[in-house]
Each structure stands twice: as C-alpha cells, then as structure tokens.
C-alpha positions in Angstrom: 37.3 -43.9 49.0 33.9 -42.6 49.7 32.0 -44.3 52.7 29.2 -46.6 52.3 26.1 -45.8 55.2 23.5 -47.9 55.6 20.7 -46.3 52.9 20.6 -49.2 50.4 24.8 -48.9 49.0 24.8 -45.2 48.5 27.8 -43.4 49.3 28.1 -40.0 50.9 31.1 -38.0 50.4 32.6 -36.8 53.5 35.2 -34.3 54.7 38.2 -36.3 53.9 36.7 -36.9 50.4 36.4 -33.6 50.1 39.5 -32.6 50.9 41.0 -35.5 48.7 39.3 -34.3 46.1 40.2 -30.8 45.8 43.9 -31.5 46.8 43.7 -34.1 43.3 42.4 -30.8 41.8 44.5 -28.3 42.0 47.2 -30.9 41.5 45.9 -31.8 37.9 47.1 -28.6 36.2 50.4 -29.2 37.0 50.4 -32.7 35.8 52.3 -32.7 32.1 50.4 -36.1 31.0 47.1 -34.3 31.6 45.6 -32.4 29.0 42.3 -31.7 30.5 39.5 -32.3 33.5 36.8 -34.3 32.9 34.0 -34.3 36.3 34.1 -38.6 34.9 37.7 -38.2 35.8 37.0 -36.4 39.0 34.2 -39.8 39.6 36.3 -42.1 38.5 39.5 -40.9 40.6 36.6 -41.1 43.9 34.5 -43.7 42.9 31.3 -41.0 43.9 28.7 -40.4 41.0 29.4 -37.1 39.0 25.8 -35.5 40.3 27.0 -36.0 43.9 30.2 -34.5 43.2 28.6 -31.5 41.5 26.7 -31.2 44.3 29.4 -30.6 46.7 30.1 -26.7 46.5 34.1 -27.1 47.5 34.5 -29.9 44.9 32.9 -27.6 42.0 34.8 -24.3 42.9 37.8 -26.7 42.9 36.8 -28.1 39.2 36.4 -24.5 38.1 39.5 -23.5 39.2 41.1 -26.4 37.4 39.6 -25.8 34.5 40.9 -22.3 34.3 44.4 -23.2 34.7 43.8 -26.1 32.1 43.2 -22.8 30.0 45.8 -20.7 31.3 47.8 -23.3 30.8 47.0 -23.6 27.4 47.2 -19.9 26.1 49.2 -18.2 28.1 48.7 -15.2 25.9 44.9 -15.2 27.0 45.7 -15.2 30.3 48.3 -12.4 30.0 45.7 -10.3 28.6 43.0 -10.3 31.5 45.6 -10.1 33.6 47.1 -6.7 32.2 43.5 -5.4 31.7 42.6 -6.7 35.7 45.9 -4.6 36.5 44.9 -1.9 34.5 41.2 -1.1 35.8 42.7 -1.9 39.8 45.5 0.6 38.8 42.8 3.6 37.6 41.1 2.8 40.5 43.6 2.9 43.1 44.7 6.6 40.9 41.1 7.8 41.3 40.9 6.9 45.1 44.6 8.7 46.1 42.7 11.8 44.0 39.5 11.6 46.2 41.6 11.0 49.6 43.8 14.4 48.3 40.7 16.1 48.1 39.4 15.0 51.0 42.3 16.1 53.1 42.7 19.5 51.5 39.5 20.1 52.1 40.2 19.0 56.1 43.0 21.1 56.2 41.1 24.1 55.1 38.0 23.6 57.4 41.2 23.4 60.7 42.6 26.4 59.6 39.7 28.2 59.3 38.6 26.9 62.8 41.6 27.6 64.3 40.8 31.3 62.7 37.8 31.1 64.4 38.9 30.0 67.8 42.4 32.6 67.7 39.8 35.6 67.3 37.0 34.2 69.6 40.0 34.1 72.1 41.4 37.7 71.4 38.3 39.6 71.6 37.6 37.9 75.2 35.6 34.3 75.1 36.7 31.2 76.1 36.4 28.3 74.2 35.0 26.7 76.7 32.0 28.5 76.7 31.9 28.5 73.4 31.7 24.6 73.1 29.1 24.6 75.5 26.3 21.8 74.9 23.8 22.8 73.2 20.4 23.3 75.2 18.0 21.4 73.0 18.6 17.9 71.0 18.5 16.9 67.2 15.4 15.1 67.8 13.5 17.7 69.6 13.9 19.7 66.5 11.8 19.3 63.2 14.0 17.9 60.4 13.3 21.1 58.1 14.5 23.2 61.3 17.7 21.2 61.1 18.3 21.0 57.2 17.7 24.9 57.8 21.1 25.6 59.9 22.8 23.1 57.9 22.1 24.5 54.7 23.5 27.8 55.6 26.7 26.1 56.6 27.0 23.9 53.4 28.9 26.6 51.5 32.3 26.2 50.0 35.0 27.5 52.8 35.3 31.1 52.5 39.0 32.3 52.5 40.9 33.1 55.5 41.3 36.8 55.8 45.2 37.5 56.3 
C-alpha cells in the first residue's frame, strides 16, 4: 500500500505504487470477471484518493489505456475498423514517400551524369579537374544575398539533356 509521511495521515504515492498500479492496469483487460475500470476501483485496489491517482501522469496513461481495451474488448469490430483505416493512411503514405525518394534519386542520377559530362569534356579539351575544383576566392558571406540568389537562380533550371 501507499506510504504514510508525516503531513497529518496523507499518503504519497511512490514508485513502487506506481508501478503496482499500472502493472494492475494493464492486467484488468484481460481479466474475464471484469467488465470495466472504474478510477474508485483503481482507489480502492491502492487505498490512494482518486484526485491523487489522477494526478500521477503514469497512472492516468495507464487508465486510458485500459479503458481502450475495455472497448476493444468489447467491439472488436470497432477496433478492426481504425485499425484498417490506421493501416490504410500509413500504407498511402509510405506509397507517397517511395514516389518522392524515386524522384529524388532520378533526379540524382541525372545531375551525376551530367557532371560526369561535364568533367569527361573539361578533361578532353585540356583542364584538370583539379583546377577546376579550386576554392573559390571569396566567401558566401562576403557576398550580398541578392549577388548569391543571382548565380543560383541561373542554375535552378530543370537539367538540360545530355548531348550524345
């Protein structure tokens, strides 16, 4: 049970009532002569006051939890039902992320082999990639902003075909 302190008889619930608690908890759905949970049932099983229990965060997710497989329990065609429609809405968006990703790595693939087109003909008509790579003289934030949106913008074009 709960222990008494010394603050005129009141009892605090500690971690082993806690623990007691919630393991009576999720233990009550699968008890046949119970029909439902009650938080008096839950006050009278720990002799603790029902606003104290409430008060306990462990002890209330607990409750809900029971309370849900009280109603599971009870219509399992309701529970059936949000489960298929959960399923459902995780299986569209599982669908739409393997789209994005496929996009995502097509697009990849065509911005490599248009750099390797870049770097094959840089190479055949005489300059090294290493000074092409070289470091550029100046930094991002020695630049203005519009400077910089200015070079990217005439980048940000959709990847123009590889000439064959």
């Amino acid at each position: 049970m709960a222990n008494f302190n010394n603050l005129g008889g009141r009892k605090r619930i500690s971690g082993h009532d806690v623990a007691r608690i919630v393991k009576y908890l999720a233990a009550l759905p699968h008890n046949r002569r119970v029909f439902k949970v009650t938080w008096a049932m839950i006050a009278e099983y720990s002799g603790l006051s029902r606003q104290s229990l409430q008060a306990n965060s462990e002890i209330k997710k607990a409750y809900v939890l029971a309370k849900q497989a009280f109603i599971a329990r009870s219509n399992p065609l309701h529970l059936k039902l949000s489960r298929s429609k959960a399923s459902q809405e995780l299986v569209n968006e599982n669908i739409a992320l393997r789209n994005r990703l496929e996009q995502l790595e097509a697009r990849e693939n065509a911005w490599k082999l248009r750099w390797y087109t870049i770097a094959y003909n840089i190479r055949l008509h005489g300059l090294q990639m290493e000074r092409i790579d070289r470091v550029v003289p100046f930094t991002g934030e020695a630049m203005k902003q519009q400077e910089i949106q200015k070079i990217l913008d005439d980048w940000d074009e959709p990847i123009p075909p590889v000439s064959s």
